[in-house]
C-alpha positions as CSV (number, residue, x, y, z in Angstrom):
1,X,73.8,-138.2,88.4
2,X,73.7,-136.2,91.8
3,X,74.4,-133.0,89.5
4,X,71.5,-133.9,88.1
5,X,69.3,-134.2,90.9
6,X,70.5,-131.3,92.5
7,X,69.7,-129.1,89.4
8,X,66.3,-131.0,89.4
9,X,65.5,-130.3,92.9
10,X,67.0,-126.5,92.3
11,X,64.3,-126.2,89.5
12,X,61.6,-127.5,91.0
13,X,62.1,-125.5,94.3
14,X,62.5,-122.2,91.7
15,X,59.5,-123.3,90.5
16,X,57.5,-123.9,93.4
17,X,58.7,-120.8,94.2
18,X,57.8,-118.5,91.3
19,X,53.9,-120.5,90.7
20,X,53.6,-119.4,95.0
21,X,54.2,-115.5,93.4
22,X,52.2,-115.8,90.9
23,X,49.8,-117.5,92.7
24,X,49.6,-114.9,95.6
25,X,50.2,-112.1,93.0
26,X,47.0,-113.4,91.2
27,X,45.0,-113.8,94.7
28,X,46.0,-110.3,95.8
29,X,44.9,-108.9,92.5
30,X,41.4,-110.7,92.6
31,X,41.0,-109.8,96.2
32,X,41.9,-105.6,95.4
33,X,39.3,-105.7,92.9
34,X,36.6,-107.5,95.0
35,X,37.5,-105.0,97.2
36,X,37.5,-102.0,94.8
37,X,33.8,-103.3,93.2
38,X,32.3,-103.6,97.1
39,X,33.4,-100.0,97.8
40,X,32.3,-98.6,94.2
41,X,29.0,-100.9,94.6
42,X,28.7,-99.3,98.4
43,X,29.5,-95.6,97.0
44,X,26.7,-96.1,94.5
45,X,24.1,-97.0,97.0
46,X,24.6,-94.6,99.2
47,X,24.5,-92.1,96.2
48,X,21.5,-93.7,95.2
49,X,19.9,-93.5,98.9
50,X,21.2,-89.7,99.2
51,X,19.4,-88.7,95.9
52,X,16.2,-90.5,97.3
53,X,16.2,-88.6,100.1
54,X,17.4,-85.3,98.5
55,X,13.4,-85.5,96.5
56,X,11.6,-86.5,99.3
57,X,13.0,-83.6,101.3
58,X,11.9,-81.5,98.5
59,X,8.7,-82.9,98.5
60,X,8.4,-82.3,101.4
61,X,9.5,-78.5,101.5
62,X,7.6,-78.0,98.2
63,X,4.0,-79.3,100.6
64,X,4.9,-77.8,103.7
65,X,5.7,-74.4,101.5
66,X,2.0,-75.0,100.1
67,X,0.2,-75.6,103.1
68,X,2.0,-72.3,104.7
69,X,0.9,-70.1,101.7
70,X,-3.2,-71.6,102.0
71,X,-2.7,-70.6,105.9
72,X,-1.8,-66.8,104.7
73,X,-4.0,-66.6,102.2
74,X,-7.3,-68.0,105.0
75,X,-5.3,-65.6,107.3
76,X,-5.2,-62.6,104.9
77,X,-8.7,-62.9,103.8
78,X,-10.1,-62.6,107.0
79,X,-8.1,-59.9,108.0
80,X,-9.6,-57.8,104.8
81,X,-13.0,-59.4,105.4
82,X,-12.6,-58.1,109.4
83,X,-10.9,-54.8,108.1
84,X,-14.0,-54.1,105.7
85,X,-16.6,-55.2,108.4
86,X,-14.7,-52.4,110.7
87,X,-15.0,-49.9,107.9
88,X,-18.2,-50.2,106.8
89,X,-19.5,-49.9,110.7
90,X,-17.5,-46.6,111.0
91,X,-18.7,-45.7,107.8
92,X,-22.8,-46.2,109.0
93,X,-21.5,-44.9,112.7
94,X,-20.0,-41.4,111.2
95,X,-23.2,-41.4,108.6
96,X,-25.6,-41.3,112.4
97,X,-23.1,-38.8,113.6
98,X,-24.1,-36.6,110.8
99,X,-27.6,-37.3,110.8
100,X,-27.5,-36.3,114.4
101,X,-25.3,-33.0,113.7
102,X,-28.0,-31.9,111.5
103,X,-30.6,-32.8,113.9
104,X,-29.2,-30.6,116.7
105,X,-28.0,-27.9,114.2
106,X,-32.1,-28.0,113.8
107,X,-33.3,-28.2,116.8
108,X,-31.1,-25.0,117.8
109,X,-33.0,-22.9,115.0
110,X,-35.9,-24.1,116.2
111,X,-35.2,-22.7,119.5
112,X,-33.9,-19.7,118.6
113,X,-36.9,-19.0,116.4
114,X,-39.2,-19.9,119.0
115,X,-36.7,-17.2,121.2
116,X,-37.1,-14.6,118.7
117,X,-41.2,-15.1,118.7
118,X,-41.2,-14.6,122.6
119,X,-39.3,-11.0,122.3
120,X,-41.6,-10.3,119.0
121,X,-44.4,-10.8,121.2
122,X,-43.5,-8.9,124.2
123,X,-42.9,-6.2,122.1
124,X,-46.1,-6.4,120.5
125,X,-47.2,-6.2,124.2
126,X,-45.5,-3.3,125.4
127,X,-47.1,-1.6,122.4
128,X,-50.2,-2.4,122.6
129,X,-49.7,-1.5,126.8
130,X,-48.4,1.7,125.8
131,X,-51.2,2.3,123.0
132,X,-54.0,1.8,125.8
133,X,-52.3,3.9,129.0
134,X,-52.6,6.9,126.2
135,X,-56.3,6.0,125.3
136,X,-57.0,5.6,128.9
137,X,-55.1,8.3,129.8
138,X,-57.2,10.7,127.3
139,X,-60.6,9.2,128.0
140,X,-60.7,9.7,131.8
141,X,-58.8,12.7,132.4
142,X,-56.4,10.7,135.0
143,X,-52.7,11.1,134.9
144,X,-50.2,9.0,133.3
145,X,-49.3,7.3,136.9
146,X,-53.2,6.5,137.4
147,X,-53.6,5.2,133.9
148,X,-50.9,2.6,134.3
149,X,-52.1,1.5,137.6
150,X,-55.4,1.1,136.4
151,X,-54.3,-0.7,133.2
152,X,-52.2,-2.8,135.2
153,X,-54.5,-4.1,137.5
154,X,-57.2,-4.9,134.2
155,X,-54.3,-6.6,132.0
156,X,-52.5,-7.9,134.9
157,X,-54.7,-11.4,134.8
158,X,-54.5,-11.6,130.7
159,X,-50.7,-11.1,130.8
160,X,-50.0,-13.2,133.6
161,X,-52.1,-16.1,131.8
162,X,-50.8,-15.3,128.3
163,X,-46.9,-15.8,129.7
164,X,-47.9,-19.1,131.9
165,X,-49.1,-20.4,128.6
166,X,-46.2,-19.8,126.2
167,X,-44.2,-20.9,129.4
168,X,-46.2,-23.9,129.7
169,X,-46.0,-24.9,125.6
170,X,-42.2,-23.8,125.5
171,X,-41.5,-26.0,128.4
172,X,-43.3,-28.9,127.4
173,X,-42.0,-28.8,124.0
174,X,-38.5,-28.6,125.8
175,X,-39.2,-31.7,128.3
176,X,-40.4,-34.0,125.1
177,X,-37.3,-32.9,123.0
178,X,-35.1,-33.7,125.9
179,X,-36.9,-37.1,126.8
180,X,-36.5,-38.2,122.8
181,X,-33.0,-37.1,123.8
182,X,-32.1,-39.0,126.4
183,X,-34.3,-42.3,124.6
184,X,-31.6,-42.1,121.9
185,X,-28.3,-41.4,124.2
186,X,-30.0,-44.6,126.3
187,X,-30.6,-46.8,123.5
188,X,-26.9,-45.7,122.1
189,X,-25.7,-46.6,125.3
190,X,-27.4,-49.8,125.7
191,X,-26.1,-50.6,122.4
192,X,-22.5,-49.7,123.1
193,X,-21.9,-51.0,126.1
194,X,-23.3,-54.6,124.2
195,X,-20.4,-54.3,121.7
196,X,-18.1,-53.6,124.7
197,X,-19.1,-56.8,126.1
198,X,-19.0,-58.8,123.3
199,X,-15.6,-57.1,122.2
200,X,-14.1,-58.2,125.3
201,X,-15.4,-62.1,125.0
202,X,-14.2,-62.3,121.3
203,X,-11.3,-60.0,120.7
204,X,-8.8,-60.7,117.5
205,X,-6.2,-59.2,116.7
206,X,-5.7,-57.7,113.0
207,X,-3.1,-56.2,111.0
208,X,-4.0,-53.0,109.2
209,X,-2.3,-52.6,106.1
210,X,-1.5,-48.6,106.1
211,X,-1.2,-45.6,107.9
212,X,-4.3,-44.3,106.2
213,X,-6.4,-46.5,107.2
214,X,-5.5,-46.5,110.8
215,X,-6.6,-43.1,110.9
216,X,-9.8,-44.0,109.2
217,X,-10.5,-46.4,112.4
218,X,-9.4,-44.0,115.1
219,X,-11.0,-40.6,113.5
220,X,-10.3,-36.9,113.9
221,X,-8.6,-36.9,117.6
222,X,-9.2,-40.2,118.3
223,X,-13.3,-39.7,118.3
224,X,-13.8,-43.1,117.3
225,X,-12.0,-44.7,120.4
226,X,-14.2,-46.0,123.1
């Protein structure tokens, strides 16, 4: 009877023992795999919130790289619309330049032919001087010294007024070309020192694209620098 107790309480104890394994054996299992599904379920969130993040990052980038390309473009455009401004006023400035060229290439024939008519006519003079001493001189009998003293002293009056007068017209014609003159190198002036003043109120700064056209802007030896 006590053998039978003992094995009784041996089994149950070897029991107890092996259901407390199992039992702790099942509990560790359950608790690894809550464990496991938590740190997959965490994984996959934060995988989730990373990809989220990843697009708005590119949508951003994609708008900021769209909003940086409109600035250029504004930018470039009024760089050529500035550039073209600049040309086409150097193109109208070089256009007076010639205009003027020609004027003074002009006005120096002009001179020169009115040059040539004052030595014409003073040769016509001395002829016609020399053509009347010899009349005189064979009229009256006097001698060649007489004759020019005499022909002086008539033609002395008609020269002298003669000369004053082409003086006179050759000198006022040279006062009224210099006065037009100096009304255009005023008014160019006047005009320049404007855009000086309203160059250094507003000045911008613009990129020129090539070497060609920088030399376009700053002319033959730098002419067009003020």
């Amino acid at each position: 009877m006590d053998s039978v107790m003992i094995l009784s309480v041996v089994l149950g104890a070897l029991l107890s023992v092996v259901f407390g394994l199992s039992l702790g054996f099942l509990l560790s299992r359950l608790m690894t795999r809550k464990s496991y599904q938590a740190a997959k379920e965490a994984s996959e969130q934060h995988i989730r919130r990373s990809e989220a993040r990843s697009k708005e990052i590119l949508v951003e980038a994609k708008e900021q790289a769209l909003q940086t390309r409109s600035q250029s473009d504004r930018q470039i455009n009024k760089q050529r619309v500035e550039v073209q401004r600049m040309e086409s006023r150097l193109e109208a400035r070089q256009e007076s330049f010639e205009v003027r060229s020609l004027d003074l290439n002009e006005n120096q024939k002009q001179l020169e032919e009115r040059l040539k008519e004052l030595q014409d006519e003073q040769s016509r003079v001395k002829l016609i001087k020399t053509k009347a001493e010899q009349q005189l001189e064979s009229l009256s009998g006097l001698t060649s010294n007489e004759a020019k003293e005499l022909l002086l002293e008539e033609a002395k009056s008609d020269i002298a007024f003669e000369v004053s007068r082409r003086y006179r017209d050759a000198e006022l014609a040279a006062q009224n070309e210099v006065d037009e003159k100096a009304r255009i190198v005023l008014a160019e002036s006047l005009q320049r020192y404007a855009s000086e003043v309203v160059q250094e109120t507003t000045i911008s700064s613009v990129s020129i694209p090539n070497d060609d056209m920088k030399g376009r802007l700053i002319g033959r030896e730098g002419r067009n620098i003020r």
